[in-house]
Structures are given as C-alpha cells and as structure tokens.
C-alpha positions in Angstrom: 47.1 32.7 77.7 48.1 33.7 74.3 45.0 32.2 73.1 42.5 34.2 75.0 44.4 37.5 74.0 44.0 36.4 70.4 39.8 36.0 70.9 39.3 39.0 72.7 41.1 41.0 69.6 38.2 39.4 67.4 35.9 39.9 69.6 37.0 43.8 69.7 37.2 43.9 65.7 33.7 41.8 65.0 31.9 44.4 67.5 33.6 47.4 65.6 32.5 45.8 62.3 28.7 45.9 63.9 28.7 49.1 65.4 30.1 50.9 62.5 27.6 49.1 60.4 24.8 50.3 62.7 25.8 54.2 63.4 26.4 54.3 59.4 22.8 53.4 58.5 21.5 55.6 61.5 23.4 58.5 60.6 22.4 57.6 56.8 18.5 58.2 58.0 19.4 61.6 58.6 21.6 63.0 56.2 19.5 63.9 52.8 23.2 62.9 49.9 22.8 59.6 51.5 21.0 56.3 49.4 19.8 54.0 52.5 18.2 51.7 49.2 22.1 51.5 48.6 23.0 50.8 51.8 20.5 48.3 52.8 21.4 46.3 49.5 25.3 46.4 50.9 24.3 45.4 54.3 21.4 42.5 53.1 24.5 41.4 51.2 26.7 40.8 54.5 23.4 39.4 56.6 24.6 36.1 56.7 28.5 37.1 57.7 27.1 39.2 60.5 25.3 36.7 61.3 27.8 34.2 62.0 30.3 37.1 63.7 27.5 36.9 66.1 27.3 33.4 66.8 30.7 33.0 66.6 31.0 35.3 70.0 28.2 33.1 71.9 29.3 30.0 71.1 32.9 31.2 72.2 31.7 32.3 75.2 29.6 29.6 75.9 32.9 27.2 75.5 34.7 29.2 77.5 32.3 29.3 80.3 31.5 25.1 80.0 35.3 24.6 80.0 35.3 26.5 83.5 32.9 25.0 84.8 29.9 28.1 85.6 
C-alpha cells in the first residue's frame, strides 16, 4: 500500500513539472519582457528528462495494470 502512495506522489510532481513548463511558455507567447529564444533553449535542454517523466508514468501504469490482470 505504501508503495502505491509513494507513485502517485511522482506522478503528482512529474505532471506539475509538465504543466508548469507548458503554461510558462504559453503565457511567455504573450507577454512582450519575455525571451521564448531563452526559453526554448532551457526547455530543448530538459527534452530528454521530460521525456522519460513521460515514459516513466506509462510504463508504471502499464505494470500496474499487467500485474492486475486488465
């Protein structure tokens, strides 16, 4: 049981990470003070940690769901 809590917590943070990522750039498209060449350098930079936070969720949820059974 105390394992499951402890995924869902990533789960929670690695979304967070993503979404604040994402409503940073799209508010950064808006706002005039703010250097999107900047910010896509940062965020090519983290492309392949994102991309594993990613897969790390599926493949989580994809063991979970073979070791019950569905």
């Amino acid at each position: 049981m105390e394992e499951k809590k402890k995924m869902g917590i990533a789960k929670k943070i690695t979304l967070i990470i993503l979404m604040t990522t994402f409503f940073t750039g799209l508010l950064g498209c808006f706002l005039v003070f703010f250097d999107m060449d900047k910010f896509e350098t940062f965020v090519n930079s983290f492309t392949f940690m994102y991309g594993l936070l990613i897969v790390s969720i599926g493949v989580n949820s994809g063991i979970s769901k073979f070791k019950e059974g569905k």
